[in-house]
C-alpha positions in Angstrom: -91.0 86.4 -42.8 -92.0 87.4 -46.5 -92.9 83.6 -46.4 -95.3 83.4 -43.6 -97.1 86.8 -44.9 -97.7 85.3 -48.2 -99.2 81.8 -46.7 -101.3 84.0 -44.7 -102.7 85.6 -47.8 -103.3 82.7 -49.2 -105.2 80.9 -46.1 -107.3 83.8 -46.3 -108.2 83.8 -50.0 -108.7 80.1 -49.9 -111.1 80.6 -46.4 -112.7 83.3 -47.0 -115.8 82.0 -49.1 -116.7 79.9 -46.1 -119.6 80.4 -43.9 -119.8 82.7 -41.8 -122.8 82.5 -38.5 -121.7 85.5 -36.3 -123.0 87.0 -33.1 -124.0 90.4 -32.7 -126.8 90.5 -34.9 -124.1 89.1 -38.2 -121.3 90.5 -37.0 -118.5 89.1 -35.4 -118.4 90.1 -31.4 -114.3 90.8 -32.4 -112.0 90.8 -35.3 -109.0 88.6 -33.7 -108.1 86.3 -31.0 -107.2 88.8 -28.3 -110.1 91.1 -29.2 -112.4 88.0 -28.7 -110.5 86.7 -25.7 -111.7 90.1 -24.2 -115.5 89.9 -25.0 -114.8 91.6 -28.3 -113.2 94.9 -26.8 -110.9 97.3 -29.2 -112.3 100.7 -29.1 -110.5 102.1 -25.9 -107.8 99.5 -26.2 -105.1 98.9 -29.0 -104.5 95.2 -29.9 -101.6 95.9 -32.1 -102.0 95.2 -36.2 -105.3 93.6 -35.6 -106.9 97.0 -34.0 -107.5 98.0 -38.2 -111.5 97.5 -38.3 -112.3 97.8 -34.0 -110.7 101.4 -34.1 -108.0 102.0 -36.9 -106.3 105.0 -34.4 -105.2 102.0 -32.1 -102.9 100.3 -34.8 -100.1 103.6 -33.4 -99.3 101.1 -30.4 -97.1 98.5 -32.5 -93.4 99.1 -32.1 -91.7 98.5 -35.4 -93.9 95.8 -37.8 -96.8 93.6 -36.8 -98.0 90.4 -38.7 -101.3 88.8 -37.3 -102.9 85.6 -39.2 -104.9 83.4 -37.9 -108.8 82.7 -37.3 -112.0 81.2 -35.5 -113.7 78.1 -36.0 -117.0 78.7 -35.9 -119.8 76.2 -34.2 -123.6 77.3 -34.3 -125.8 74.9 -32.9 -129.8 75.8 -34.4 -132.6 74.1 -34.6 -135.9 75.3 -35.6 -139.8 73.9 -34.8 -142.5 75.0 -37.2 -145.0 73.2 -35.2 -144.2 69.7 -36.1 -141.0 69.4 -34.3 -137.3 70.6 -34.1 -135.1 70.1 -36.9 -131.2 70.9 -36.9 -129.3 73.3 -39.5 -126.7 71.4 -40.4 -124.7 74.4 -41.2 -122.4 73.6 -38.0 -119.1 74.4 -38.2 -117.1 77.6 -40.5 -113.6 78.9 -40.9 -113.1 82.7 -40.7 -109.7 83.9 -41.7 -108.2 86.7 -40.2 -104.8 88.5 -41.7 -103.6 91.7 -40.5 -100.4 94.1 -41.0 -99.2 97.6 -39.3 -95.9 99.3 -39.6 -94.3 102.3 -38.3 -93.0 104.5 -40.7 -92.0 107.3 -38.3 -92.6 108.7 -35.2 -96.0 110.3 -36.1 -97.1 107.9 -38.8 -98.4 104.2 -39.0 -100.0 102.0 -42.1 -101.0 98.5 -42.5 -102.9 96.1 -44.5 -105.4 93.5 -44.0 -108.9 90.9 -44.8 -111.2 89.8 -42.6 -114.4 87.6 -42.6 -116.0 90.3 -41.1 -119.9 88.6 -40.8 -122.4 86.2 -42.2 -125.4 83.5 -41.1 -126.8 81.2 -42.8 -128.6 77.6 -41.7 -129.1 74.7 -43.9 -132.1 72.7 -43.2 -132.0 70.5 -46.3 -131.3 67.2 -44.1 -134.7 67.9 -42.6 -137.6 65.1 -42.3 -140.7 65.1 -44.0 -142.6 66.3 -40.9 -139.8 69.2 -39.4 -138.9 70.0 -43.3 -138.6 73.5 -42.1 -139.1 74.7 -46.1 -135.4 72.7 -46.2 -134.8 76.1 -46.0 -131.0 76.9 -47.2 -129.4 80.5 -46.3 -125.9 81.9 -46.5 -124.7 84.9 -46.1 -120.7 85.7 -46.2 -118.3 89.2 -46.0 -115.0 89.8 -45.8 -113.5 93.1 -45.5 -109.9 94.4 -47.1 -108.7 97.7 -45.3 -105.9 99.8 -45.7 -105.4 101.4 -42.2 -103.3 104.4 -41.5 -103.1 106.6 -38.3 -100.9 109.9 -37.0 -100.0 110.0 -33.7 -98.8 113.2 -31.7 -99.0 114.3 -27.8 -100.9 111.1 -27.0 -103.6 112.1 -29.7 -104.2 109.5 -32.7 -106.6 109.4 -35.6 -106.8 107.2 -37.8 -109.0 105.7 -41.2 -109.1 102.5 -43.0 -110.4 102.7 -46.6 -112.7 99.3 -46.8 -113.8 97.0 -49.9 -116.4 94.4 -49.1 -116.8 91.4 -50.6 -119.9 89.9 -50.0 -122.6 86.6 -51.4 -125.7 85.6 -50.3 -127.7 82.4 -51.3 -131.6 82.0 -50.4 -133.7 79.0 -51.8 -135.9 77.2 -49.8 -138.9 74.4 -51.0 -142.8 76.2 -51.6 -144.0 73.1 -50.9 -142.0 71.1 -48.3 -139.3 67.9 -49.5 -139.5 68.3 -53.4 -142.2 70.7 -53.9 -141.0 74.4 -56.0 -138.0 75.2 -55.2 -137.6 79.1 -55.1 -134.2 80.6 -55.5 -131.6 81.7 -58.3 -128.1 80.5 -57.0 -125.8 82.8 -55.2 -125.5 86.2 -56.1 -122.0 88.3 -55.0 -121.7 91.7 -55.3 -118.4 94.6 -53.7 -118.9 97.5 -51.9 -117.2 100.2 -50.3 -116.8 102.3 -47.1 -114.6 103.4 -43.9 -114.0 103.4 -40.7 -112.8 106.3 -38.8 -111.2 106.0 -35.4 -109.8 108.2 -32.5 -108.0 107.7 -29.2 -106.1 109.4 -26.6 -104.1 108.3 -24.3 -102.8 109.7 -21.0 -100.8 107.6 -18.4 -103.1 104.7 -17.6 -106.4 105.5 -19.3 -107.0 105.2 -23.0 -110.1 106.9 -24.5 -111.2 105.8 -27.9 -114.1 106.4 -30.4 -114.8 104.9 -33.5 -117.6 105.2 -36.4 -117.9 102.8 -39.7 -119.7 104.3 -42.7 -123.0 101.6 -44.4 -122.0 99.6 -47.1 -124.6 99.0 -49.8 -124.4 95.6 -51.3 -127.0 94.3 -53.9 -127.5 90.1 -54.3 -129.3 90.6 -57.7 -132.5 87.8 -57.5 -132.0 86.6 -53.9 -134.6 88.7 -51.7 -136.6 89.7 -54.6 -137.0 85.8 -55.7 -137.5 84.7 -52.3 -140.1 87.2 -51.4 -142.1 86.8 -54.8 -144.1 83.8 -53.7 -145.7 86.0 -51.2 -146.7 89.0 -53.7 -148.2 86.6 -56.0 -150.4 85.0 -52.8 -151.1 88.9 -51.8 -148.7 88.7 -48.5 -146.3 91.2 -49.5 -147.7 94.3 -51.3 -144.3 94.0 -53.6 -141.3 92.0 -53.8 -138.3 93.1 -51.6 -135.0 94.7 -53.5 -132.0 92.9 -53.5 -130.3 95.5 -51.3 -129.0 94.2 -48.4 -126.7 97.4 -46.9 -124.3 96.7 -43.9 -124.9 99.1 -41.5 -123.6 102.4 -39.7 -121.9 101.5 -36.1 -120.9 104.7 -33.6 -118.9 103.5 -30.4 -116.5 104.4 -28.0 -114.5 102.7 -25.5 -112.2 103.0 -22.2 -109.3 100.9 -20.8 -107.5 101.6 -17.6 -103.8 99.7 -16.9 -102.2 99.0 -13.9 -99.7 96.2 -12.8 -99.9 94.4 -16.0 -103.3 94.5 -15.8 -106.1 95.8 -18.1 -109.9 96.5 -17.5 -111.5 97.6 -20.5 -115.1 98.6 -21.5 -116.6 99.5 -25.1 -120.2 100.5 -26.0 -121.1 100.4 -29.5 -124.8 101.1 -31.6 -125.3 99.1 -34.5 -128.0 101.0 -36.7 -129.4 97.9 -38.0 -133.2 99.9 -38.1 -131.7 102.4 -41.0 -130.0 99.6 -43.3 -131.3 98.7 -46.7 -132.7 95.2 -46.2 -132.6 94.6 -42.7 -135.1 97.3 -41.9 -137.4 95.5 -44.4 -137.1 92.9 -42.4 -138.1 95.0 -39.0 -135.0 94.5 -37.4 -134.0 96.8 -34.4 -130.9 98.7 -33.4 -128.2 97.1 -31.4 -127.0 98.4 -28.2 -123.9 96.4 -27.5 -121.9 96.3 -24.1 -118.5 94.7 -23.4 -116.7 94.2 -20.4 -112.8 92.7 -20.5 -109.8 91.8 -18.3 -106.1 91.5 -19.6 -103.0 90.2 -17.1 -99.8 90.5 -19.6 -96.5 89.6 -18.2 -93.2 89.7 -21.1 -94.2 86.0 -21.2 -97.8 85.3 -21.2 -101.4 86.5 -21.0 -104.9 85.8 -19.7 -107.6 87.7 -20.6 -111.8 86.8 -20.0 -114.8 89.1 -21.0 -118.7 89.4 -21.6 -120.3 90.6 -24.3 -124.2 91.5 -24.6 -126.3 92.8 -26.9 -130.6 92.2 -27.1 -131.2 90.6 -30.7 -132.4 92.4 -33.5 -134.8 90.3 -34.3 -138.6 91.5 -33.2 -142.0 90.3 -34.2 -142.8 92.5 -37.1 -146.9 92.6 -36.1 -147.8 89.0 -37.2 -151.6 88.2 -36.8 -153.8 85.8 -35.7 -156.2 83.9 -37.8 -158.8 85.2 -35.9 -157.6 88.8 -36.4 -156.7 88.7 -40.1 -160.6 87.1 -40.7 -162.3 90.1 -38.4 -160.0 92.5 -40.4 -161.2 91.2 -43.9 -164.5 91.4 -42.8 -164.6 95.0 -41.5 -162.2 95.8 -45.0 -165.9 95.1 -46.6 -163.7 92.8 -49.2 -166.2 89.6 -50.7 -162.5 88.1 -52.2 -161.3 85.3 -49.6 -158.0 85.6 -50.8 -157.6 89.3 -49.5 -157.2 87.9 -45.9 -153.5 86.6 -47.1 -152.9 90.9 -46.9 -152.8 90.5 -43.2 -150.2 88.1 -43.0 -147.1 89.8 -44.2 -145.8 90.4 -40.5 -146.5 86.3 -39.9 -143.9 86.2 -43.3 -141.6 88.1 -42.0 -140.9 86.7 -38.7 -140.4 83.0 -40.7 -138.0 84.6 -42.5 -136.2 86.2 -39.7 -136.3 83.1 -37.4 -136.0 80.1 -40.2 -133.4 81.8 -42.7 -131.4 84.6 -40.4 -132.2 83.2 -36.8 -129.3 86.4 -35.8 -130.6 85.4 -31.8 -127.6 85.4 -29.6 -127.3 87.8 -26.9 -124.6 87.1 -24.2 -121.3 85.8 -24.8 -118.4 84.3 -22.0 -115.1 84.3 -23.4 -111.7 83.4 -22.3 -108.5 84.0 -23.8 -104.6 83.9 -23.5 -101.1 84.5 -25.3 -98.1 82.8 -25.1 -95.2 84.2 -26.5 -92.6 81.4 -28.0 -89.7 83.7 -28.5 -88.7 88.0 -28.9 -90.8 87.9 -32.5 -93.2 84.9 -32.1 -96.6 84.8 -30.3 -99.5 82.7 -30.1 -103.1 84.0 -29.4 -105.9 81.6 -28.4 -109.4 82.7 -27.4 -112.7 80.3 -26.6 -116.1 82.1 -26.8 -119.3 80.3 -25.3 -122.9 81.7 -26.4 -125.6 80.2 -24.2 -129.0 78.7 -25.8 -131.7 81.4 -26.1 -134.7 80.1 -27.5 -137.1 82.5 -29.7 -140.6 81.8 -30.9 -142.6 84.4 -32.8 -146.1 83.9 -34.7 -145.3 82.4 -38.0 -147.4 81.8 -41.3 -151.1 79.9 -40.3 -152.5 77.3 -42.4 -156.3 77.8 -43.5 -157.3 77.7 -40.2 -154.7 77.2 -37.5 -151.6 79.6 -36.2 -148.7 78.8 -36.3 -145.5 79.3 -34.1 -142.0 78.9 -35.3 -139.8 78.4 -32.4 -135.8 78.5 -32.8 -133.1 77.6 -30.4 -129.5 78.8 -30.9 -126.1 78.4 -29.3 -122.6 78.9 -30.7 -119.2 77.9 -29.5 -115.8 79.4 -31.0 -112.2 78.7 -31.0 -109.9 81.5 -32.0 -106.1 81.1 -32.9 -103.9 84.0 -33.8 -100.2 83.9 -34.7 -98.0 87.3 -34.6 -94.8 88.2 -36.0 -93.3 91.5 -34.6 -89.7 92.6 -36.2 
């Protein structure tokens, strides 16, 4: 057993710097195959070791000591027309580890141990044609979470709190001029920060009640927004270039689950404050309201679980102008500098940005899921997630004289495989 907890650490250390594309806004729609086998529920409904991060007062349900290790391969499918034609990212395909531990130390007390790729995006256009170069733009953001969980348990009541450290990079470079013209961008830049996440539940014969609130974590990528945003200040876009902080942000939800005959149905609503976070509200995204639906039929030997998750993207058009508009509002400004009209254009900037380096544009999510246990301490968890194509197109940055759309299309598949150890 010591064994297999050690190789787990390690799959996790060596995985962990992969990237990351997640789903509800760049977070993952669950930490763990049966969370994501069940639309991402784990508020109002204890998955055993891996309930740490979802709701850390669920981890009181494991019986002695829990192992789970495993993870999710990760496929995005995005492609991106900036008016001369789609081009694919041919970031495709990630690894996100998953390790998690809880034990029972007494009849009141439980503690556990765990990392997590947590969340990311990231596209890679640099494959692109001369005409769809899409700026061969290049973006990669990756977290991963280490939490310490440990609840108390009495009368059906539990509370519980997992200190967090975050571990997070971030890369942005992109060509000025499209296939070989300036390049813009300083390398990736990695930074750790710190928060919590606070959880309570209670649970009385067949309904389970749970709540759950995780603190921001600031995180600064010294000369990644700032460098990739300068080009625009110095072309009078952006009134200043952006800071480097780039905060994770607050999340308040609460959950319900209601058994019966080996059965489960489970819902969890959660607010993602993505509007109050360093960074992403510079970038005008909008809260997250995100609804999940689940099913579980457990026997001793086996489970099947589906689900639905949904959440409207974050990304909105930030105000972008017309050509026509940005020239009548230079004229009635009473400036005689043609180069004041690039002012009017910062909301065009931002939504290429949004769309071309962070397309964060799913919305729903089927998913299917089962376990399969191979003996009294061994089980196997395997969960398939299917996100639809939704395609976005927002007014983008014009030419001299023309507008210009950026349209993106985006559809991700996932397999998730979990093995747990219970002794």
């Amino acid at each position: 057993m010591k064994e297999a907890i050690k190789l787990a650490v390690l799959v996790t250390l060596a995985l962990g710097a992969t990237s990351v594309f997640a789903t509800n806004g760049d977070h993952l729609i669950g930490l763990g195959a049966k969370a994501r086998g069940m639309g991402g529920i784990g508020i109002g409904m204890s998955h055993g070791a891996e309930s740490a991060l979802a709701n850390p007062a669920m981890i009181t349900s494991v019986k002695g000591t829990e192992v789970s290790f495993g993870g999710t391969l990760f496929m995005p499918d995005v492609q991106a027309d900036m008016g001369a034609g789609f081009s694919s990212s041919i970031a495709d395909l990630s690894m996100i580890p998953e390790v998690s531990l809880a034990a029972k130390v007494n009849d009141n007390t439980y503690i556990g141990i765990g990392m997590w790729g947590t969340a990311g995006m990231g596209v890679d256009y640099r494959e692109a044609t001369a005409m769809t170069a899409n700026m061969n733009m290049v973006t990669n953001l990756q977290l991963m979470q280490f939490g310490v969980p440990v609840a108390y348990v009495t009368n059906g009541l539990s509370i519980g709190i997992t200190p967090i450290m975050q571990y997070g990079a971030l890369d942005v470079n992109y060509d000025l001029n499209e296939n070989g013209g300036r390049q813009v961008g300083s390398g990736v830049a990695q930074n750790f920060g710190y928060g919590y996440t606070i959880g309570i539940a209670y649970k009385r014969e067949s309904i389970t009640l749970g709540a759950v609130y995780k603190s921001a974590i600031n995180m600064e990528y010294k000369g990644q927004l700032s460098s990739a945003t300068a080009p625009f200040v110095s072309l009078g876009i952006f009134p200043a270039t952006m800071s480097d902080q780039l905060e994770q942000p607050v999340e308040i939800g609460m959950g319900i689950s209601y058994s019966f005959n080996k059965q489960t149905i489970a819902v969890d609503y959660k607010k993602i404050k993505w509007g109050d976070a360093q960074g992403y509200k510079d970038f005008g995204w909008k809260d997250q309201d995100v609804y999940a639906i689940g099913y579980e039929l457990n026997t001793l030997k086996w489970a099947v679980r589906v689900g639905y998750n949904y959440a409207e993207h974050p990304i909105k058009d930030t105000g972008a102008m017309t050509v026509a508009q940005a020239q009548g509002a230079w004229i009635d400004s009473g400036s005689t500098n043609p180069n004041d009209i690039y002012q009017y254009f910062g909301g065009n900037a931002m939504n290429m940005f949004n769309l071309l380096g962070f397309p964060a544009t799913i919305e729903s999510h089927y998913t299917l899921g089962g376990t399969y246990q191979l003996n009294e301490q061994v089980a196997l968890d395997l969960a398939l997630a299917y996100a639809p194509k939704i395609t976005t197109t927002l007014a983008t940055m014009p030419d001299a004289t023309n507008d210009v759309s950026t349209t993106v299309t985006h559809s991700q598949k996932t397999i998730s495989f979990q093995f747990n150890f219970i002794f």
